[in-house]
C-alpha positions in Angstrom: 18.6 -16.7 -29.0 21.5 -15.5 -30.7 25.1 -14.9 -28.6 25.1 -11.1 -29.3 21.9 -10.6 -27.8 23.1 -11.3 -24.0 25.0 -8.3 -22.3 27.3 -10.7 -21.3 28.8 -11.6 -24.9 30.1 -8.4 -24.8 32.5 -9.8 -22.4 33.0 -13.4 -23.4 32.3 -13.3 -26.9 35.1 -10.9 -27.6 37.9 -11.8 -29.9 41.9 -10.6 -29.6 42.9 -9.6 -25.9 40.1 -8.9 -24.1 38.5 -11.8 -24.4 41.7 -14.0 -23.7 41.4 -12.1 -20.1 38.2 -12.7 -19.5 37.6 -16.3 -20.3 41.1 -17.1 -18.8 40.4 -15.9 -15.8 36.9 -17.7 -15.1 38.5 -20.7 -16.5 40.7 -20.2 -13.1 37.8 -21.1 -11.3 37.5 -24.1 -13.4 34.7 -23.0 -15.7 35.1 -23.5 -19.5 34.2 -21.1 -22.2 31.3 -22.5 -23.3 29.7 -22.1 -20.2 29.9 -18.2 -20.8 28.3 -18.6 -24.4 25.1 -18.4 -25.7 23.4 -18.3 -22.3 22.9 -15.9 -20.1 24.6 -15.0 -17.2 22.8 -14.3 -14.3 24.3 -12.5 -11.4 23.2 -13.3 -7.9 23.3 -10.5 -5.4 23.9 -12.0 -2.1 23.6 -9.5 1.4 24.8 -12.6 3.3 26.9 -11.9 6.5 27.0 -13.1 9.9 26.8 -9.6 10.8 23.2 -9.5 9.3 21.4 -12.4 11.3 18.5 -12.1 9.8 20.1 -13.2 6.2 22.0 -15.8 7.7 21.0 -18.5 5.6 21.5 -17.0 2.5 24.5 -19.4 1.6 21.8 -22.2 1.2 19.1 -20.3 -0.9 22.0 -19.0 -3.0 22.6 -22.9 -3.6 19.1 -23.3 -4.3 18.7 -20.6 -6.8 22.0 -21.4 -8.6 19.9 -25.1 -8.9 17.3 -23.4 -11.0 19.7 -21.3 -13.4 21.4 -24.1 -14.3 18.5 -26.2 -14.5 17.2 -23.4 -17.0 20.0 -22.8 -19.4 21.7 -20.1 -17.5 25.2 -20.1 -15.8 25.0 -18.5 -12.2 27.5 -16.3 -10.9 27.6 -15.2 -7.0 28.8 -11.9 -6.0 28.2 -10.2 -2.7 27.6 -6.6 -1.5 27.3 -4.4 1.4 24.9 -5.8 3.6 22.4 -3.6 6.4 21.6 -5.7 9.4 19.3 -3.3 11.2 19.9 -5.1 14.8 23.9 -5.0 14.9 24.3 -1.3 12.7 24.8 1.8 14.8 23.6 4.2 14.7 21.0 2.9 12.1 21.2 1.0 9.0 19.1 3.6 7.0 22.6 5.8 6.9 23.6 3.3 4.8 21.4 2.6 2.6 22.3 4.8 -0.5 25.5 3.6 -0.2 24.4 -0.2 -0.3 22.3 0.6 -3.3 25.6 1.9 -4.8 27.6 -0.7 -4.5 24.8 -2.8 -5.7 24.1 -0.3 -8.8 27.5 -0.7 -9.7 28.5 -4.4 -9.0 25.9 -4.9 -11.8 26.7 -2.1 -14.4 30.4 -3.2 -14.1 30.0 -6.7 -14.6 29.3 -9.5 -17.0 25.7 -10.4 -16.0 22.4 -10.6 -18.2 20.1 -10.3 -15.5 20.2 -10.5 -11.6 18.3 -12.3 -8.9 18.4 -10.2 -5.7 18.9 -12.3 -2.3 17.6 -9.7 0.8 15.7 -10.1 4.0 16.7 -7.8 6.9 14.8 -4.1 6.4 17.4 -1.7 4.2 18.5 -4.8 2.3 15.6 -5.0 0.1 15.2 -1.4 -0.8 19.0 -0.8 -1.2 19.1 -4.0 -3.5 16.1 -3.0 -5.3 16.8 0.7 -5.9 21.0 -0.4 -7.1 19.1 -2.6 -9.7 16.3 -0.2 -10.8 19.6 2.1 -11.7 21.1 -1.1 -14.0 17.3 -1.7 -15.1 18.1 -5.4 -16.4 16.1 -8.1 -15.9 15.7 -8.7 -11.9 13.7 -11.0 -9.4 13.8 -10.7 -5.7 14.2 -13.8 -3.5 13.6 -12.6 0.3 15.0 -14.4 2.6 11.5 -14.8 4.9 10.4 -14.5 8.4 11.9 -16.4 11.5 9.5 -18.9 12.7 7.1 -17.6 16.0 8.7 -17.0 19.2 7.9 -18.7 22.3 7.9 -17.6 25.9 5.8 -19.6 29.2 3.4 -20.7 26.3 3.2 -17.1 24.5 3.9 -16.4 20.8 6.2 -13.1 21.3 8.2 -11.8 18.9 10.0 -8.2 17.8 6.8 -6.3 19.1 7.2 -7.4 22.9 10.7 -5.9 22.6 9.5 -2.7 24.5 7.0 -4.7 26.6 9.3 -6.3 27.8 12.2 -3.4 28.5 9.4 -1.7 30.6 8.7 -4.5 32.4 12.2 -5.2 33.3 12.9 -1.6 34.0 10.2 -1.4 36.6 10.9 -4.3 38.3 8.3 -6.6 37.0 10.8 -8.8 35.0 13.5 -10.5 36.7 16.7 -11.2 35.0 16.0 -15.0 34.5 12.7 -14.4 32.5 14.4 -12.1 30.4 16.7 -14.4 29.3 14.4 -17.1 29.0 12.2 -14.8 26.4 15.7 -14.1 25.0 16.5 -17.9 24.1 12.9 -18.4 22.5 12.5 -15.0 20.5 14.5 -16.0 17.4 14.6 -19.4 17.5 15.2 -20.1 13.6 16.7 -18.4 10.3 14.7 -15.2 8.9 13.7 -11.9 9.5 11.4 -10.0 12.3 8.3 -12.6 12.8 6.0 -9.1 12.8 4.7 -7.4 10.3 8.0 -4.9 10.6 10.4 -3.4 8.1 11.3 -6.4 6.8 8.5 -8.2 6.1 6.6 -5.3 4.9 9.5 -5.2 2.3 8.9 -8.6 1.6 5.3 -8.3 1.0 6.1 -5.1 -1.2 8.1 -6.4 -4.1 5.5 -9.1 -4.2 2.4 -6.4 -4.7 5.3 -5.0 -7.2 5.2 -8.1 -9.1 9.0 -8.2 -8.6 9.3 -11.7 -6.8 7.2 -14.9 -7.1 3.8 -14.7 -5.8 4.4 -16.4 -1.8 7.5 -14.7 -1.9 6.3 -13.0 0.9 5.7 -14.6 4.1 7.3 -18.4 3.6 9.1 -19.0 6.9 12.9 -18.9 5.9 13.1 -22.4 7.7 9.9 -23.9 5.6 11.3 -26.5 2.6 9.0 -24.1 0.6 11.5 -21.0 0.9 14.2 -23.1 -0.5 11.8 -24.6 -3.7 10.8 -21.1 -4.0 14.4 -19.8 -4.4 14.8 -22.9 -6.8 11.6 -21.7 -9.2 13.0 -18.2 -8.8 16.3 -19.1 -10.7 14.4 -20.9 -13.3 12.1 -17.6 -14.0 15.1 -14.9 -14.3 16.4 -17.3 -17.0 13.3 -16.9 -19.1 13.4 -13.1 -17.9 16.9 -12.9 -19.8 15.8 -14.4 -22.6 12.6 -12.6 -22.5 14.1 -9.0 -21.7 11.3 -8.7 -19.3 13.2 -6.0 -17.7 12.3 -3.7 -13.7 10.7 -0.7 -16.3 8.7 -3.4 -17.7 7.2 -4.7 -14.3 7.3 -1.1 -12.2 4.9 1.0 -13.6 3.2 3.5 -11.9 0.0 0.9 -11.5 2.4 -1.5 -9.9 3.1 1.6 -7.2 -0.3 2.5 -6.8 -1.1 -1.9 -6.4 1.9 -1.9 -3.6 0.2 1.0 -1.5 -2.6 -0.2 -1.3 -1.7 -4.2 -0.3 0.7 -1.7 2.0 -2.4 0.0 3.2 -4.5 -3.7 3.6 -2.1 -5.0 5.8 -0.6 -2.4 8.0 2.9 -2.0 6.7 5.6 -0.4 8.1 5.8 3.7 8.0 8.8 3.0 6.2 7.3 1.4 3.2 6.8 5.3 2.4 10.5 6.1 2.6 11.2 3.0 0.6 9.1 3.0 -2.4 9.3 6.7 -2.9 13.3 6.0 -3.5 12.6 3.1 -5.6 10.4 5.1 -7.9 12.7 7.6 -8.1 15.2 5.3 -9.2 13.2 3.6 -11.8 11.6 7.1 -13.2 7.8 6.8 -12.0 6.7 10.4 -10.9 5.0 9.3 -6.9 5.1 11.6 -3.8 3.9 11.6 -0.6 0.2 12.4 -1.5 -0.4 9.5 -3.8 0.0 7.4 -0.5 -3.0 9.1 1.6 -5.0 9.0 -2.4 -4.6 4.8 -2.7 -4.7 3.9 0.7 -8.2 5.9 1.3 -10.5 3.5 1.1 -8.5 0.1 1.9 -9.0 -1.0 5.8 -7.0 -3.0 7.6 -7.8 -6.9 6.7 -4.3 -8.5 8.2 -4.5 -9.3 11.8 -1.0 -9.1 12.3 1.4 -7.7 15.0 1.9 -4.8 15.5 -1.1 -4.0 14.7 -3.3 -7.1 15.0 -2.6 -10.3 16.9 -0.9 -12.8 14.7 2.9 -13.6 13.0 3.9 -13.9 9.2 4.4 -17.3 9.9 0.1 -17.3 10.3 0.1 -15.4 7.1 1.1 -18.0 5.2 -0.8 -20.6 6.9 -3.8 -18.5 6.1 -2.8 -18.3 2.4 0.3 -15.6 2.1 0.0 -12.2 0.7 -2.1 -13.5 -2.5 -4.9 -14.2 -0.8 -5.0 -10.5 0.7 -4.7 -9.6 -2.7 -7.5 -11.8 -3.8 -9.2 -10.0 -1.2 -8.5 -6.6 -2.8 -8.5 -7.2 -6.3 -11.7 -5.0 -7.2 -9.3 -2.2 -6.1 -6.2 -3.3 -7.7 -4.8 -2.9 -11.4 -5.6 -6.5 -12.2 -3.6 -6.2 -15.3 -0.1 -5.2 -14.1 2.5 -7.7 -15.4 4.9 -9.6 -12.6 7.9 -11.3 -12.9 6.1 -14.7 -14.3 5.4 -13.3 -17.1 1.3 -13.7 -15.5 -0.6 -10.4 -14.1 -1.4 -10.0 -10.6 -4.9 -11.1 -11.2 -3.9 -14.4 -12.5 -1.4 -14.8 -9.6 -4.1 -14.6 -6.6 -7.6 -15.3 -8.3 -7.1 -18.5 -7.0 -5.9 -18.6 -3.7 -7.8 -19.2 -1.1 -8.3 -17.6 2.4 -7.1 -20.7 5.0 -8.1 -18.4 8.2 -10.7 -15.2 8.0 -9.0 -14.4 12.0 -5.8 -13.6 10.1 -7.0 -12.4 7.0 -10.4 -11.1 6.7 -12.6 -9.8 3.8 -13.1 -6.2 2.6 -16.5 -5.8 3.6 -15.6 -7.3 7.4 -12.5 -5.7 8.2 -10.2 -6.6 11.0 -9.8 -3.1 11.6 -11.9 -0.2 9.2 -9.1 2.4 10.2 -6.3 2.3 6.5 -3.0 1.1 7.6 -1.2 4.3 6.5 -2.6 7.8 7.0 -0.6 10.9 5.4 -1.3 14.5 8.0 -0.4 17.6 6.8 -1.1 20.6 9.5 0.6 23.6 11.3 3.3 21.1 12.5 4.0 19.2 9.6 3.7 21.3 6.4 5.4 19.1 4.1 3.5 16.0 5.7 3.6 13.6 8.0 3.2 9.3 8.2 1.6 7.7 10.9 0.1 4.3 11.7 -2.6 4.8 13.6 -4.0 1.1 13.4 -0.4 0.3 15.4 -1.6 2.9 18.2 -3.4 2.2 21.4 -6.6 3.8 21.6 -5.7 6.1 24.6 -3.2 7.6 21.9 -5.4 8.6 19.7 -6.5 12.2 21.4 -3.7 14.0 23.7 -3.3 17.5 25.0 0.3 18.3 26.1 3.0 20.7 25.1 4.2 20.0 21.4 8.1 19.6 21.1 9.0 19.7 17.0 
């Protein structure tokens, strides 16, 4: 490929002035100039920040994916922006969100990068660092970070769900001070994310039905050695995505949208997957609204057994066989065609994989639970439409008569 087709010649191939700046300057940091020439440049957005502890490890998988660029042909270059950790942010991360995918939008435009692999984990950091570089619409692929490893309590797997369980507990006397600082010290006992099928993983497990990350992007513990080898692969790919052109408006189409709502509805993703990918479609031009969510989830039950809804941990997903094999299990309903960021379609991603465990993952025609993971209400209360997740909601919720407070 030719120097003046990379975006980033328009920085370092320059002649007079400019260009004196701009190679002088990296050659500060002890690169040379032919390191900026005739490959591209790929930017690595890092949300890294011991204020977000859920991507606290992103320092090593930054390592890891700098390891593939060069091993590629590309040069790496590290840059980090705001970053959303939903358990230390008050009030809420989500009022930051627009402005994280602003700073990301713009840390791209501005720069000398060809294309850009995304490093998120912790809920708003995936959508904010998706929606900046729908904006940019270069060549992208998202590394997630994964989820922490099971939590253990007197022989129990717990994890963010029993939050409330045990708040109640405590609050009425049934949970002393000791055992709630015992569950404490063994609810996040390693690197990653929420260990349920929360924000964050269901964020994880959307830019994989996108086609926007590696297939097992999803639900790799972020201690497993496979996280790291996946971050490794990943900054081989966005190498041949820059020299490719294989570009976000190439992999989001509106199949790709209508494929992630449906996986969505399969394995009982967060209500604020809706949020989420309406603002990335937005972003990337794809007419979608709330509707088109009760349309492709009609139909699809709920085959993941996972918390909240179910019984098991992401960690058990991937044991099972990872978010491609619940797409094996849907693929008679999903655009088989849609291209991902391997340059293969989603069919020829999960055709193969096995299901490891039918308790966590089970098949169409069996369901774990026949009620859709998303349902969109519209009534006298909610004219413009509500979300609920009525596969999360005990059974003794499901029919109430009480004063209504809107």
């Amino acid at each position: 490929m030719e120097k003046k087709s990379f975006r980033s010649n328009g920085w370092f191939g320059r002649k007079g002035k400019d260009g004196l700046i701009y190679r002088s300057w990296f050659k500060k940091q002890g690169i040379p100039a032919d390191e900026l020439t005739g490959k591209p440049i790929i930017g690595i957005c890092n949300t890294w920040s011991e204020l977000t502890p859920c991507n606290s490890h992103f320092r090593e998988l930054a390592e890891c994916v700098k390891r593939g660029v060069f091993e590629a042909g590309g040069y790496p270059v590290e840059f980090p922006v705001m970053s959303l950790g939903e358990t230390m942010i008050k009030p809420t991360a989500m009022l930051y969100r627009n402005l994280a995918s602003m700073d990301v939008e713009e840390s791209i435009r501005a720069n000398p990068m060809d294309a850009v692999v995304l490093l998120c984990g912790c809920d708003k950091t995936t959508p904010s660092l998706v929606m900046g570089a729908c904006s940019v619409n270069l060549p992208t692929i998202v590394v997630s970070g994964g989820p922490m490893l099971t939590g253990k309590f007197r022989n129990r797997d717990i994890s963010t769900s029993d939050v409330w369980r045990f708040s109640e507990e405590y609050r009425t006397g049934r949970m002393t001070d000791e055992e709630l600082s015992l569950a404490e010290s063994g609810m996040c006992r390693s690197d990653g994310h929420c260990a349920v099928m929360g924000t964050a993983s269901t964020m994880a497990c959307m830019v994989e039905s996108l086609g926007i990350s590696l297939p097992q992007n999803a639900a790799i513990p972020a201690p497993d050695a496979a996280r790291k080898v996946m971050a490794h692969i990943s900054g081989r790919e966005i190498v041949k995505m820059a020299k490719e052109n294989r570009c976000l408006s190439d992999l989001l189409t509106r199949e790709a949208f209508e494929n992630a709502i449906m996986v969505n509805a399969a394995i009982g993703g967060s209500t604020n997957f809706v949020i989420h990918l309406l603002a990335i479609a937005g972003r990337i031009g794809v007419p979608l609204d709330l509707s088109d969510f009760d349309t492709w989830s009609a139909g699809i039950p709920l085959i993941a057994n996972l918390q909240p809804s179910g019984k098991y941990f992401m960690e058990d997903l991937y044991y099972a066989g990872g978010l491609t094999a619940v797409m094996n299990q849907l693929l008679p309903q999903l655009h088989k065609d849609c291209i991902t960021a391997n340059g293969k379609t989603i069919e020829q991603n999960c055709m193969n994989q096995p299901n490891y465990n039918e308790s966590v993952i089970a098949a169409v025609n069996k369901p774990f639970n026949p009620i859709s993971g998303i349902v969109v209400l519209k009534g006298n209360l909610s004219v413009d439409g509500a979300v609920i997740k009525p596969s999360a909601a005990s059974t003794h919720l499901m029919q109430h008569t009480g004063k209504a407070v809107v």
